[in-house]
Z-matrix of the N, CA and C atoms (Angstrom, degrees):
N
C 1 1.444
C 2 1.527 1 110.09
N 3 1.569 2 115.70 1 -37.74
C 4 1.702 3 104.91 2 -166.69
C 5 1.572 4 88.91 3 -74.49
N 6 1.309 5 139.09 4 -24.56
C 7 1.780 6 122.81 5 -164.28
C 8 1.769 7 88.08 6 -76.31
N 9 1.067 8 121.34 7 -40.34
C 10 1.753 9 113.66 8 -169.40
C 11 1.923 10 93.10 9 -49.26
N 12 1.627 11 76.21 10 -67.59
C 13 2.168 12 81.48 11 -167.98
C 14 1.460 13 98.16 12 -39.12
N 15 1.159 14 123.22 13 -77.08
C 16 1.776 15 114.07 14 -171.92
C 17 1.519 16 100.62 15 -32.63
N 18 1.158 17 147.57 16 -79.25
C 19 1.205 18 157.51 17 -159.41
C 20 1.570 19 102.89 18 -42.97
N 21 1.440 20 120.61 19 -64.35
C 22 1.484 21 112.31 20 169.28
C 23 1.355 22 117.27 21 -51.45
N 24 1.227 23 113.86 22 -34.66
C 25 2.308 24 118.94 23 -163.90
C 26 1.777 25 71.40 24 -66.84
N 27 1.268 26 132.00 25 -71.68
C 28 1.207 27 123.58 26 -131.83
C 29 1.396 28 98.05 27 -69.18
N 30 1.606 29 135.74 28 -57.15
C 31 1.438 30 128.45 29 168.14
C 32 1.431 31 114.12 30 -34.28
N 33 1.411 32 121.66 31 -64.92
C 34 1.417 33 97.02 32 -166.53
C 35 1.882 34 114.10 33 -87.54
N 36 1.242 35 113.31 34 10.38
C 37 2.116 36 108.14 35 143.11
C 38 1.528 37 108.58 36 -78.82
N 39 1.231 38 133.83 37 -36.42
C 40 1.257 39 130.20 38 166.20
C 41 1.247 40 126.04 39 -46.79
N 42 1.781 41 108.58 40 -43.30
C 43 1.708 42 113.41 41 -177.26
C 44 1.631 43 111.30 42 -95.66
N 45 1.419 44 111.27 43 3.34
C 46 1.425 45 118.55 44 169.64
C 47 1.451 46 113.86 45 -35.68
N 48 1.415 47 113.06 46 -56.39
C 49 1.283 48 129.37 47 -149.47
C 50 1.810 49 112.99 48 -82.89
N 51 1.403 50 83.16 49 -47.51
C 52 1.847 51 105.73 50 -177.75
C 53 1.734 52 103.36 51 -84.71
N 54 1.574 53 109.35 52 -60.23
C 55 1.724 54 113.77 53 -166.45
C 56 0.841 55 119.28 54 -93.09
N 57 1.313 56 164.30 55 -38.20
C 58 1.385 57 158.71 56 -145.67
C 59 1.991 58 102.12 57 53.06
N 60 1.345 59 104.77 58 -98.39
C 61 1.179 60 148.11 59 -179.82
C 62 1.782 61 89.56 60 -17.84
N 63 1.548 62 102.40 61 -72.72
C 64 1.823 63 112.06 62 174.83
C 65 0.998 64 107.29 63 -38.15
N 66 1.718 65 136.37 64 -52.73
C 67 1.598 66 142.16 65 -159.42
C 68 1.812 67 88.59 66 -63.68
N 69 1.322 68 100.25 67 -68.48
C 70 1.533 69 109.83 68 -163.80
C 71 2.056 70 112.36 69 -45.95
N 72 1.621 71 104.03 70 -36.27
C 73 1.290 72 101.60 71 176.40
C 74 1.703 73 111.81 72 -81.77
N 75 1.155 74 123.17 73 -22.32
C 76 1.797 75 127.54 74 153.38
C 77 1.651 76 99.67 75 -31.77
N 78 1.608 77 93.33 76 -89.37
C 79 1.151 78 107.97 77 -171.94
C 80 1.034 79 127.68 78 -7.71
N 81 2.004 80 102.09 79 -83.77
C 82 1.673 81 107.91 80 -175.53
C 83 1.435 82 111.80 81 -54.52
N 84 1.223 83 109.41 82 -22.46
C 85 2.035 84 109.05 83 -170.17
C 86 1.427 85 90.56 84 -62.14
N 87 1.283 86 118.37 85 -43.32
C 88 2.005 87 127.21 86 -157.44
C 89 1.747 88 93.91 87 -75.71
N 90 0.854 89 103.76 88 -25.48
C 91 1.964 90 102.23 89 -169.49
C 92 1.655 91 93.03 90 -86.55
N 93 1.691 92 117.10 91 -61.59
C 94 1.581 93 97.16 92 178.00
C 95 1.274 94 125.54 93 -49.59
N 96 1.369 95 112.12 94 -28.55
C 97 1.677 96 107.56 95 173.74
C 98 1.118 97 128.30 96 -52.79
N 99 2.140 98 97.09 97 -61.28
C 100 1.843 99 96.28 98 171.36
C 101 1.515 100 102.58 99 -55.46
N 102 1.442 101 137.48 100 -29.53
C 103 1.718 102 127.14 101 -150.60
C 104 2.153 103 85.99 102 -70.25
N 105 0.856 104 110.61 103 -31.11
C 106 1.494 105 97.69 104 -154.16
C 107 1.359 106 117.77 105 -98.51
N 108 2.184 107 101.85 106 -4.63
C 109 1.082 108 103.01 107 171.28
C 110 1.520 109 117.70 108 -110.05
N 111 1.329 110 94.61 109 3.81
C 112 1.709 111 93.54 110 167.65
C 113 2.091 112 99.95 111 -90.49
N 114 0.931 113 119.47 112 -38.80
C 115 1.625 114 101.42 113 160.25
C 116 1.500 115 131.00 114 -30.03
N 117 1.254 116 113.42 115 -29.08
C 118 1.559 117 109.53 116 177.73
C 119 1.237 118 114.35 117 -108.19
N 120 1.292 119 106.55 118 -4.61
C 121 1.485 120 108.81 119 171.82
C 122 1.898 121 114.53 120 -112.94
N 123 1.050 122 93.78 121 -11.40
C 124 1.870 123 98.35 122 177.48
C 125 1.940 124 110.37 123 -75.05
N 126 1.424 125 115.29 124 118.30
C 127 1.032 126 94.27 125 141.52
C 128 1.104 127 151.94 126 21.23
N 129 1.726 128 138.93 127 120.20
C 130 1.557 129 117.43 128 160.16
C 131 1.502 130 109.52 129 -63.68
N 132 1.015 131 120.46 130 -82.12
C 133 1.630 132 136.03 131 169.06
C 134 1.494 133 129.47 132 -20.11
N 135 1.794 134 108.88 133 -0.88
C 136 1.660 135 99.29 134 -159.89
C 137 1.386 136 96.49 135 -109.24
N 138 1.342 137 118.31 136 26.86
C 139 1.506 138 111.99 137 174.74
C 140 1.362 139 105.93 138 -134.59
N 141 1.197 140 121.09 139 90.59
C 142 1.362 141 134.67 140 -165.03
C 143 1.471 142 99.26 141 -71.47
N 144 1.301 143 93.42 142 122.57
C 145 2.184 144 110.60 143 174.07
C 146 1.437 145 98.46 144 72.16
N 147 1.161 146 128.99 145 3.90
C 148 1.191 147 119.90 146 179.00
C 149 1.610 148 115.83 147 -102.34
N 150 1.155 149 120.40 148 -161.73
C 151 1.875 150 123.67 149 179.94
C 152 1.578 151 123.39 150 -84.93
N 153 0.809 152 118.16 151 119.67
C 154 1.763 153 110.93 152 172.58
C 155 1.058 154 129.47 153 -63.76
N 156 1.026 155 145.78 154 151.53
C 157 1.460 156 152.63 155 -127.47
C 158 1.973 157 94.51 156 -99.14
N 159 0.962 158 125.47 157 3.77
C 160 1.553 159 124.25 158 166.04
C 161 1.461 160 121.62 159 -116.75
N 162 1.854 161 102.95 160 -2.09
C 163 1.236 162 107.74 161 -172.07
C 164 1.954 163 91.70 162 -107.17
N 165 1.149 164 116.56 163 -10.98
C 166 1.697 165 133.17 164 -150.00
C 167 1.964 166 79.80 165 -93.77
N 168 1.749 167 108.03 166 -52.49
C 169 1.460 168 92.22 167 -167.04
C 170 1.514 169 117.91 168 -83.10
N 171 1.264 170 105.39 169 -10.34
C 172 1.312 171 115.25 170 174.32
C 173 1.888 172 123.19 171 -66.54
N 174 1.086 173 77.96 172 -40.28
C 175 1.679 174 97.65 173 167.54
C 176 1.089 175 115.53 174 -69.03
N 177 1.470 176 121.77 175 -64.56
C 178 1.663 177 128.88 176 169.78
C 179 1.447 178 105.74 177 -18.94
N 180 1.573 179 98.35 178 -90.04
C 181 1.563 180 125.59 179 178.20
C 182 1.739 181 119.77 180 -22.53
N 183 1.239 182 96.42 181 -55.24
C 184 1.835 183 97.40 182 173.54
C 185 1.503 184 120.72 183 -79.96
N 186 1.881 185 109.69 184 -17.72
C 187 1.267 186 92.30 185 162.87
C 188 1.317 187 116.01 186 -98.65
N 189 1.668 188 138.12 187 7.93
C 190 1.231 189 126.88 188 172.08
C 191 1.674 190 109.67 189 -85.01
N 192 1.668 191 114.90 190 -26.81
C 193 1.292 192 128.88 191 167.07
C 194 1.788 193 117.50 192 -57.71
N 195 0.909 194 116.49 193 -26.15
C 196 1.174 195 133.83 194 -160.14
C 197 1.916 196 131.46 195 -107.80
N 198 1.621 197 87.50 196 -22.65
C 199 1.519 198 106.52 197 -166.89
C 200 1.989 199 99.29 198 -49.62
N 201 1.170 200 110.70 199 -33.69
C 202 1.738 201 88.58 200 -175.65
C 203 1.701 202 106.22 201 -78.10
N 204 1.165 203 134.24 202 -2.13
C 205 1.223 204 115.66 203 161.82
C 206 0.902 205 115.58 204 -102.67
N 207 2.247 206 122.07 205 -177.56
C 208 1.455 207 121.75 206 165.46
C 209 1.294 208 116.40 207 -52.80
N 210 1.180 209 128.58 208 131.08
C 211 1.922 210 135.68 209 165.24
C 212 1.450 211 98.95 210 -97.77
N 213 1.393 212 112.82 211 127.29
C 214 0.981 213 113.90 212 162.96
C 215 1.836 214 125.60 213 -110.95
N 216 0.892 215 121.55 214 154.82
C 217 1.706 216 119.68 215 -162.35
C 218 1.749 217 106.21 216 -67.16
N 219 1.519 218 95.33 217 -35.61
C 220 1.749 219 101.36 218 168.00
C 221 1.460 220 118.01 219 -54.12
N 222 1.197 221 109.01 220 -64.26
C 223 1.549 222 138.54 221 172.88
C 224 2.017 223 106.57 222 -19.76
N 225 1.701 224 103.52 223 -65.82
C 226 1.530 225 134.84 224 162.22
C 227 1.460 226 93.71 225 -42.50
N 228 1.199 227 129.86 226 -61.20
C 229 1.399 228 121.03 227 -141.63
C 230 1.254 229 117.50 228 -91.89
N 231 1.680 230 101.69 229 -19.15
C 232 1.929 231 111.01 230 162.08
C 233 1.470 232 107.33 231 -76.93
N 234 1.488 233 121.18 232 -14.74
C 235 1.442 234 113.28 233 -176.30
C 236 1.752 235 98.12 234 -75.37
N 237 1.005 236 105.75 235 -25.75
C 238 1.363 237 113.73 236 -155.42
C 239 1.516 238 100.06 237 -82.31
N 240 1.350 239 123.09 238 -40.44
C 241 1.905 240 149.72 239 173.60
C 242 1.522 241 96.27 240 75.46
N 243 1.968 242 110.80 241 61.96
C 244 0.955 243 133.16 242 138.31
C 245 1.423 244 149.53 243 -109.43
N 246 1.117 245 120.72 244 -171.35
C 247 1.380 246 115.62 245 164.25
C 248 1.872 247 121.97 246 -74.83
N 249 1.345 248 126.61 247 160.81
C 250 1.154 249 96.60 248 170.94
C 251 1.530 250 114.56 249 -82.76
N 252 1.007 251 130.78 250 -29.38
C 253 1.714 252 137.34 251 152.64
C 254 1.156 253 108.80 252 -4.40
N 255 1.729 254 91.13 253 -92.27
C 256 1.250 255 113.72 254 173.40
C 257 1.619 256 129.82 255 -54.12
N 258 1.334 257 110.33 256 -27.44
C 259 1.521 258 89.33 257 170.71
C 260 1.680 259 125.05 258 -96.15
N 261 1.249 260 118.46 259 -3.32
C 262 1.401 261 148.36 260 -167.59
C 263 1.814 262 93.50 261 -83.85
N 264 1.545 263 125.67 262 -43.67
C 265 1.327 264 128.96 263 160.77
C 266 1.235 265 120.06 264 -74.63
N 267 1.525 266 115.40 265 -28.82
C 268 1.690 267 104.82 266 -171.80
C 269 1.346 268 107.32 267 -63.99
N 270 2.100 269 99.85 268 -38.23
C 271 1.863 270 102.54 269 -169.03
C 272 0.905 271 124.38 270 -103.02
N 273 1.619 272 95.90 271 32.77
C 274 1.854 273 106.10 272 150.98
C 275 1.214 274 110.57 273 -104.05
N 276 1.475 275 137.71 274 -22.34
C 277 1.180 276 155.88 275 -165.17
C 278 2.057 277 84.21 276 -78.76
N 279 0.739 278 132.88 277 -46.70
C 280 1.689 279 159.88 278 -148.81
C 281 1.249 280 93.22 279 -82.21
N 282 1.008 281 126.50 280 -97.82
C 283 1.504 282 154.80 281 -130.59
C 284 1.736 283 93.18 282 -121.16
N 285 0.900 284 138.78 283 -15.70
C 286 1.958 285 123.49 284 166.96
C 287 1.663 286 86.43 285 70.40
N 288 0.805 287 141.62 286 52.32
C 289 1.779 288 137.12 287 158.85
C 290 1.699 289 103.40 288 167.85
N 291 1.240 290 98.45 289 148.30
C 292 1.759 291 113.09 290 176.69
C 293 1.288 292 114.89 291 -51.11
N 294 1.143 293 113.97 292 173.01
C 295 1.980 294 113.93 293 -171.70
C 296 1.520 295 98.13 294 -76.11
N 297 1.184 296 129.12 295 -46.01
C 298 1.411 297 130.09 296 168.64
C 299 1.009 298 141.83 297 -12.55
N 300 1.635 299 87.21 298 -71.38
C 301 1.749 300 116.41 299 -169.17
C 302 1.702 301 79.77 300 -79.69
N 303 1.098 302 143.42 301 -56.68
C 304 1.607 303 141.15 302 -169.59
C 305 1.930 304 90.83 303 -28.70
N 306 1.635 305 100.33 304 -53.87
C 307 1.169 306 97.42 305 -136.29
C 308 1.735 307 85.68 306 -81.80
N 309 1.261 308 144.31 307 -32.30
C 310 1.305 309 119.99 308 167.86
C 311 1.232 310 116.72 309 -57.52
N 312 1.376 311 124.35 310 -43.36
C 313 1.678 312 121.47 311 163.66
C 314 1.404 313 104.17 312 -13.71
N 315 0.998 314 117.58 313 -97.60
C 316 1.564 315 150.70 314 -172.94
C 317 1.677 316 100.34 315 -13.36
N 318 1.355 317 101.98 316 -75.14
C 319 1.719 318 128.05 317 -171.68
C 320 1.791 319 104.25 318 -49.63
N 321 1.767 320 114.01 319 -40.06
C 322 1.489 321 98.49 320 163.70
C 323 1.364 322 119.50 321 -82.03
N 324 1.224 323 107.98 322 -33.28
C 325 1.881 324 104.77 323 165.97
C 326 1.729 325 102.33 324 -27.96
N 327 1.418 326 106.59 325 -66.32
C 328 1.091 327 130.34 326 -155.53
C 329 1.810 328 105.23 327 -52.57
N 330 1.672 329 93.55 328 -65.40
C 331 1.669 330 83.59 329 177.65
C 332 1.167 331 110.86 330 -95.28
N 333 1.496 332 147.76 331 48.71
C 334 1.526 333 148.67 332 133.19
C 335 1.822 334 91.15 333 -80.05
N 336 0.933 335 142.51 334 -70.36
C 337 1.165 336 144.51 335 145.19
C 338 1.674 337 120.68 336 25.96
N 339 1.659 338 98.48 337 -72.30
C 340 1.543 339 122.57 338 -173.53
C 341 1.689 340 99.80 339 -90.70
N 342 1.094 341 106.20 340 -34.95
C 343 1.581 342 99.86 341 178.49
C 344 1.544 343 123.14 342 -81.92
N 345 1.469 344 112.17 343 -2.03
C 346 1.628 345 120.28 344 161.48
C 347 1.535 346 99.24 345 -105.28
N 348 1.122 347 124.79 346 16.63
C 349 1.349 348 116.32 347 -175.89
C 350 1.827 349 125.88 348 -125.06
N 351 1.703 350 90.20 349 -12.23
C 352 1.625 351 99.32 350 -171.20
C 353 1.648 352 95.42 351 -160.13
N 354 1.388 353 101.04 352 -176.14
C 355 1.696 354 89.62 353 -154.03
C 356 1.798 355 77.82 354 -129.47
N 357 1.220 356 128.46 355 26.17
C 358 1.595 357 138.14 356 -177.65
C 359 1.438 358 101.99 357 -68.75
N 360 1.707 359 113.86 358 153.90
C 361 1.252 360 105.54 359 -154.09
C 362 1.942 361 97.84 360 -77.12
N 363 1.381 362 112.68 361 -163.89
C 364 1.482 363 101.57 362 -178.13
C 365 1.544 364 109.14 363 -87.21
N 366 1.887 365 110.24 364 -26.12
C 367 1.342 366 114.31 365 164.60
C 368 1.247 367 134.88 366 -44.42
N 369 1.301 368 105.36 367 -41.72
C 370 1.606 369 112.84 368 172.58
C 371 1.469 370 102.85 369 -79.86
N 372 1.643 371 150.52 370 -26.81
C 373 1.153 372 119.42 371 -139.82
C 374 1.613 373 84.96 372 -111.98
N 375 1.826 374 119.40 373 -10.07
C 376 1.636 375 130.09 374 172.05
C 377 1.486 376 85.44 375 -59.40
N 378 1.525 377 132.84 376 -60.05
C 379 1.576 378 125.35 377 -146.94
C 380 1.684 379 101.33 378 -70.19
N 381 1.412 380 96.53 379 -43.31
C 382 1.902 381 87.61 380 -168.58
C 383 1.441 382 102.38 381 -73.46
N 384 1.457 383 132.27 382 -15.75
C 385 1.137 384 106.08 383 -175.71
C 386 1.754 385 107.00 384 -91.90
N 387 1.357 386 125.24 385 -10.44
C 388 1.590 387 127.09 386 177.36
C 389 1.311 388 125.40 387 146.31
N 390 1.035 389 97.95 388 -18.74
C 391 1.642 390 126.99 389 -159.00
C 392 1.743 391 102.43 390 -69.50
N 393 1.177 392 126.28 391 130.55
C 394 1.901 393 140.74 392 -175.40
C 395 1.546 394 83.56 393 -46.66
N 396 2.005 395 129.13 394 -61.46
C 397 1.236 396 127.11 395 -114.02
C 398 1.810 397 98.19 396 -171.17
N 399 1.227 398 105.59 397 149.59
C 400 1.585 399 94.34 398 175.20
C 401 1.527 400 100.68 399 -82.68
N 402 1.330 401 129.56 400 -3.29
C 403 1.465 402 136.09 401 157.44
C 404 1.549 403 103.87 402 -37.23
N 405 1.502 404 95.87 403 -68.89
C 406 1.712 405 121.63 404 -146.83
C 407 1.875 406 93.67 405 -72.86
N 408 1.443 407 108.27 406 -21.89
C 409 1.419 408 105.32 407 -176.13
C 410 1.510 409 97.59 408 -78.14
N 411 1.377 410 125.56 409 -42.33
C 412 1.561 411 114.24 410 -139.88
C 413 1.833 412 89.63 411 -91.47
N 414 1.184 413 117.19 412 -12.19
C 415 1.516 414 122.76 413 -176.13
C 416 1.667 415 104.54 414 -55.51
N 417 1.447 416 102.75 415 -48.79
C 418 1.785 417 126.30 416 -165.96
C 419 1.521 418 89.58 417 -80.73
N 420 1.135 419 134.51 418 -47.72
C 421 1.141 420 120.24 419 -152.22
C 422 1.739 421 103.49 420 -91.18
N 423 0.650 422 100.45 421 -12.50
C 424 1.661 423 110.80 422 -169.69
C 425 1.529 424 84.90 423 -84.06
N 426 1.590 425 123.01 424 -75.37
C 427 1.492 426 135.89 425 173.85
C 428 2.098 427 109.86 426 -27.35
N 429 1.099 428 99.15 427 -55.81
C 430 1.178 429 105.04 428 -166.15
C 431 1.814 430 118.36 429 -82.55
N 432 2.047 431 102.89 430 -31.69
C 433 1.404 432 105.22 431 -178.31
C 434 1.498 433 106.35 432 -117.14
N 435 1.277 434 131.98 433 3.53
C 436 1.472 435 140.69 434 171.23
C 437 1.319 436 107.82 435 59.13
N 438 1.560 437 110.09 436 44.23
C 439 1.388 438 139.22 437 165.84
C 440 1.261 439 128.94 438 -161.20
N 441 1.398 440 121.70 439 164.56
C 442 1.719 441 112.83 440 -162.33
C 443 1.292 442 86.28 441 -101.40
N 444 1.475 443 146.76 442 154.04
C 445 1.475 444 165.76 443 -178.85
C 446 1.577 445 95.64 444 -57.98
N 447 1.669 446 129.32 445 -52.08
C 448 1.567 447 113.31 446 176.40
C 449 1.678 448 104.37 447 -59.63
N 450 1.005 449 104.18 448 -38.82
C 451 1.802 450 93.48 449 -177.00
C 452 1.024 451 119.86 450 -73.96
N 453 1.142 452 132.90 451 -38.84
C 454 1.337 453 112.09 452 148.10
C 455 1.298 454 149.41 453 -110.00
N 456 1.347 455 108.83 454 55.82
C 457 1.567 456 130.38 455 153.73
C 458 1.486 457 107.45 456 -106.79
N 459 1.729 458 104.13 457 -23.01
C 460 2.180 459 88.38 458 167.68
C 461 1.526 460 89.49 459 -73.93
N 462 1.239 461 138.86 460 -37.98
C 463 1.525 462 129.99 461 -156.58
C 464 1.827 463 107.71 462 -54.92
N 465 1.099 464 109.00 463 -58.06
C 466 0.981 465 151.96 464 138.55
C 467 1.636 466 126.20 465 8.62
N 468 1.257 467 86.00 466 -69.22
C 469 1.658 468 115.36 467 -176.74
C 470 1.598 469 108.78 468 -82.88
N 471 1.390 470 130.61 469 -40.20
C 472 0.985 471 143.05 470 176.12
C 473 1.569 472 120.71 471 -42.47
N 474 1.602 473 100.65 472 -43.33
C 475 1.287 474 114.56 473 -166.64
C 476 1.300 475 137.02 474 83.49
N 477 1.262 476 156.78 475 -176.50
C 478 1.615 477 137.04 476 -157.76
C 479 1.595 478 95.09 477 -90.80
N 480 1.714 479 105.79 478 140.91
C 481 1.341 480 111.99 479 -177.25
C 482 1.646 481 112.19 480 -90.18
N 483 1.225 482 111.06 481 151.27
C 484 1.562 483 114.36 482 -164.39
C 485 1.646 484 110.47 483 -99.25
């Protein structure tokens, strides 16, 4: 895992200059890494009001299993064997954003992912990752990566500029 993290830090200081967009998809890849490896090493107790580290993978797990269908926050919160109240606050206390927004997180992880990985249209790769519509995908992704999903999969596709 630490050669991956080095490997992402170093791509996205590399795409600083040329990509933006590349740095930013480094990045978050480099942050889920540390996010998932301080889970096995954190404490139960060190996240005050927040989720414990069996309720954190449980959650993970059903929403990485799950990303092509609807997730619902209830759904999360029986994985969790809470309230929805209560678990809707713990995994903000957790995770610094609502179960939601986690879970669109995830779904562009997911298809930035499939769209450096296969040449499938964007319709199909909006459906497997959750998304109503490649509408409903490019809305989030545009919102969330300050680009539409064709633009940056030519960005993308090109490879690092010289």
């Amino acid at each position: 895992m630490r050669e991956r993290l080095v490997e992402l830090l170093d791509d996205a200081d590399a795409a600083l200059t040329r990509d933006q967009l590349s740095a930013h998809a480094s990045l978050a890849q480099a942050l889920l890494l540390l996010s998932q490896a301080s889970l096995e090493t954190q404490p139960e107790s060190s996240l005050h009001g927040g989720l414990v580290n069996w309720q954190i993978k449980r959650v993970v797990t059903f929403v990485d299993a799950h990303l092509d269908a609807s997730i619902h926050v209830k759904e999360l919160a029986q994985e969790a064997r809470l309230s929805l109240s209560h678990f809707s606050h713990a995994f903000k206390q957790s995770f610094g954003e609502p179960p939601l927004a986690y879970v669109t997180r995830r779904r562009l992880a997911r298809a930035c992912d499939m769209m450096l990985a296969s040449d499938e249209p964007l319709s199909w790769i909006a459906h497997e990752c959750g998304f109503y519509d490649q509408s409903h995908f490019t809305r989030h992704f545009h919102r969330r990566l300050g680009n539409t999903p064709q633009n940056w999969r030519r960005l993308h596709a090109q490879g690092p500029l010289d």
